[in-house]
N, C-alpha and C positions, 0 to 999 in steps of 0.2 A: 504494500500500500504506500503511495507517493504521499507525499506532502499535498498536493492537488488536490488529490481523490478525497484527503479526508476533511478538504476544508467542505461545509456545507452553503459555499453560495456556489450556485453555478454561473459557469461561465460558459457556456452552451449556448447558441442563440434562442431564444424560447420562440414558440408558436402563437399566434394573435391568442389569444384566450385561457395559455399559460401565465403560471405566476414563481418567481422566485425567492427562496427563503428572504430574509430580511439582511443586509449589509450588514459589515459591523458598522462602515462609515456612512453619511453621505455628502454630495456634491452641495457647493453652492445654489446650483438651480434647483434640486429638491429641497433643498432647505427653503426656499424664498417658493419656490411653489408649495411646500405646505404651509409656509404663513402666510399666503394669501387664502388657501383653503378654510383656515380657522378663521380669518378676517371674516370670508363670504359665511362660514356658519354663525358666527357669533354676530353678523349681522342679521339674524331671523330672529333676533332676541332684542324688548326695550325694556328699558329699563320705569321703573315706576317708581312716583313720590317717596312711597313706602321703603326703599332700598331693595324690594326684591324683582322680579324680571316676568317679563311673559316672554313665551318660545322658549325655542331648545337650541343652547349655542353651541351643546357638548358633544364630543365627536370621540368615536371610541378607534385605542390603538391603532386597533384592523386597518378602519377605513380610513386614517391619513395616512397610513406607507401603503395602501393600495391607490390613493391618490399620490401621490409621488409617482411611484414606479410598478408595474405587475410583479407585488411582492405580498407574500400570505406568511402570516402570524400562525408557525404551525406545531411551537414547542416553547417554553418558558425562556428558552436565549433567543430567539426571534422576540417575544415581547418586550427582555431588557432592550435590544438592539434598535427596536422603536421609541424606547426612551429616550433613549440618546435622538433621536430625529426629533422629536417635542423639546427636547432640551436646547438642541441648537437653535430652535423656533423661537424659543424663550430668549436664549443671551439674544439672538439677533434684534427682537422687541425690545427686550431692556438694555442695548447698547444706544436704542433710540430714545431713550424716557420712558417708555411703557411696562404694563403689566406684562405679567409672568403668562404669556399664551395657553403654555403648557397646562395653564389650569380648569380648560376645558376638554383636555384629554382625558379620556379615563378608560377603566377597565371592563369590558361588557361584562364580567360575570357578579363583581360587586359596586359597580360606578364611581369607582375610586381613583382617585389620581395615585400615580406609581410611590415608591420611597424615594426614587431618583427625585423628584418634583421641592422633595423637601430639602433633599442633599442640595439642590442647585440655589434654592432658594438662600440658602447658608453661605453657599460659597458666592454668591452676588450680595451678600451683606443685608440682605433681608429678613433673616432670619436670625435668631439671638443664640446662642448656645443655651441658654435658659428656655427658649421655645423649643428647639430641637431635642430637649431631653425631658418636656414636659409628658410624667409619664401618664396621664388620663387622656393626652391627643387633643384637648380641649384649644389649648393657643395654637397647633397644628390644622386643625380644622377651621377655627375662626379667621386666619391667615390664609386657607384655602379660598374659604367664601369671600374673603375681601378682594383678590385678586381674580377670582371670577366676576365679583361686581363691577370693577375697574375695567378689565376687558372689555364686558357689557357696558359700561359707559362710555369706553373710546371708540368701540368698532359696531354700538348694536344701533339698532333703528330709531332714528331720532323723533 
């Protein structure tokens, strides 16, 4: 078995209607093509007086790296490896002044945004070490929903 063989992206040309495990990297242009993807989702979403939102801006794993690229989420390191694509999404947002994109990504089976989400947030100076070790998740969660707010007020329907 070659080094080739055992890596698990291929590199094969695929057939229109195939899809590819998930990268460990990716390009610039998928990156800015799924932040625009999240833009256009989180725009079905307004936000209201009360602080909370009507519509749905939330987009799961799957469907941003299958927007990206003919790539399918088909083992637990293929979902890390989509993090890492939400995550570049986020620095590229918050190299502009903006919310944490990533925070309308989440997991279809429990609708949760990843650990990676929190780890990024930390290392962008967002997060306190005092939050990150809050062990009830309570300042981890109300720092979730604030930066889902903020999204929804940059990019939702005015």
């Amino acid at each position: 078995l070659s080094l080739h063989d055992a890596l698990p992206i291929s590199t094969t040309p695929q057939k229109k209607g195939q899809t590819m495990s998930v990268p460990y990297s990716f390009t610039d242009h998928e990156a800015r093509a799924g932040h625009a993807f999240l833009v256009q989702r989180i725009g079905q979403a307004k936000m209201k007086k009360d602080g909370s939102f009507s519509g749905n801006p939330f987009v799961f794993y799957d469907e941003l790296v299958r927007h990206v690229g003919d790539y399918s989420i088909e083992d637990e390191y293929d979902g890390d490896r989509a993090g890492t694509l939400a995550g570049a999404i986020s620095r590229l947002e918050h190299d502009r002044g903006g919310p944490m994109l990533s925070a309308v990504v989440v997991n279809a089976k429990d609708l949760q945004v990843g650990h990676g989400f929190f780890v990024l947030a930390g290392e962008l100076g967002l997060l306190t070490a005092r939050t990150q070790y809050d062990v009830t998740g309570t300042l981890e969660m109300t720092f979730h929903t604030e930066q889902v707010r903020a999204c929804v007020k940059k990019y939702g329907r005015k």
